[in-house]
N, C-alpha and C positions, 0 to 999 in steps of 0.2 A: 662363549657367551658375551664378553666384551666385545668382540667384533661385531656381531649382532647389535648389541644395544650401540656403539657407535655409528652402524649402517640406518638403525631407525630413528639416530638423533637426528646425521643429517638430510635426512628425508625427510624428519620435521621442520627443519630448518628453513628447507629450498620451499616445503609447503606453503608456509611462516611469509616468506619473502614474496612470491608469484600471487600472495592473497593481498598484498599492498601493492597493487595497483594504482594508476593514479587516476583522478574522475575528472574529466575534463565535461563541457558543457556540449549539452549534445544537438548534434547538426544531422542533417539530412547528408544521407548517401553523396556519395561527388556523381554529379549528374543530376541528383533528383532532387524534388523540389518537397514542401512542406505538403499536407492535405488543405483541400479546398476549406476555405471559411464555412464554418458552420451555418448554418441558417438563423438568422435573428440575430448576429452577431458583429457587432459593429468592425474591433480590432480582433484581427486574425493572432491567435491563440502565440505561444513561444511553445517551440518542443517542450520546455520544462512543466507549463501549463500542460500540456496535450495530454506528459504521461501520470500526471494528476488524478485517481479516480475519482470519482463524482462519490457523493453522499450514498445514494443508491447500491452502488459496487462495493464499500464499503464503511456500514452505519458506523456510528459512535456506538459503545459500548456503555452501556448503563452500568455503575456498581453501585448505585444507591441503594442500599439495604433499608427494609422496612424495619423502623425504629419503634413503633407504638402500632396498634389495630386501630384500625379507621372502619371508621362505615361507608359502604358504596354509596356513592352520589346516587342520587333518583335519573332514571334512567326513562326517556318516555320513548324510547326506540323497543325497547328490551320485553319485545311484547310474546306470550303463547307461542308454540307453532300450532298450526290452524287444523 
């Protein structure tokens, strides 16, 4: 049983270590170049920009919790269906 638990300690260990990695800034493949500039866009983006999601891909998360009852605004959209 203690050889066991010494064999999954150091398997935790080497885990431990190979996950501290280091992060270096990241570059385009050796050969390859960046993606074409965007359309409408003046300066051509940095990879760090690139892997950025847009708003879209990823909303903000609302946690505002409703504190008191409100009444719905008047709505002059919010007609019948016909």
């Amino acid at each position: 049983m203690s050889r066991l638990r010494s064999t999954w300690t150091v398997v935790g260990l080497v885990l431990c270590l190979a996950a501290c990695g280091g992060k270096k800034e990241l570059q385009p493949a050796p050969g390859g170049s960046l993606p074409p500039k965007p359309v409408g866009v003046e300066v051509l983006p940095t990879p760090t920009e690139l892997m950025r999601p847009e708003v879209q891909a990823r909303p903000r998360r609302s946690d505002e919790l409703l504190r008191q009852s409100e009444q719905r605004r008047e709505d002059a959209f919010d007609l019948p269906p016909n």
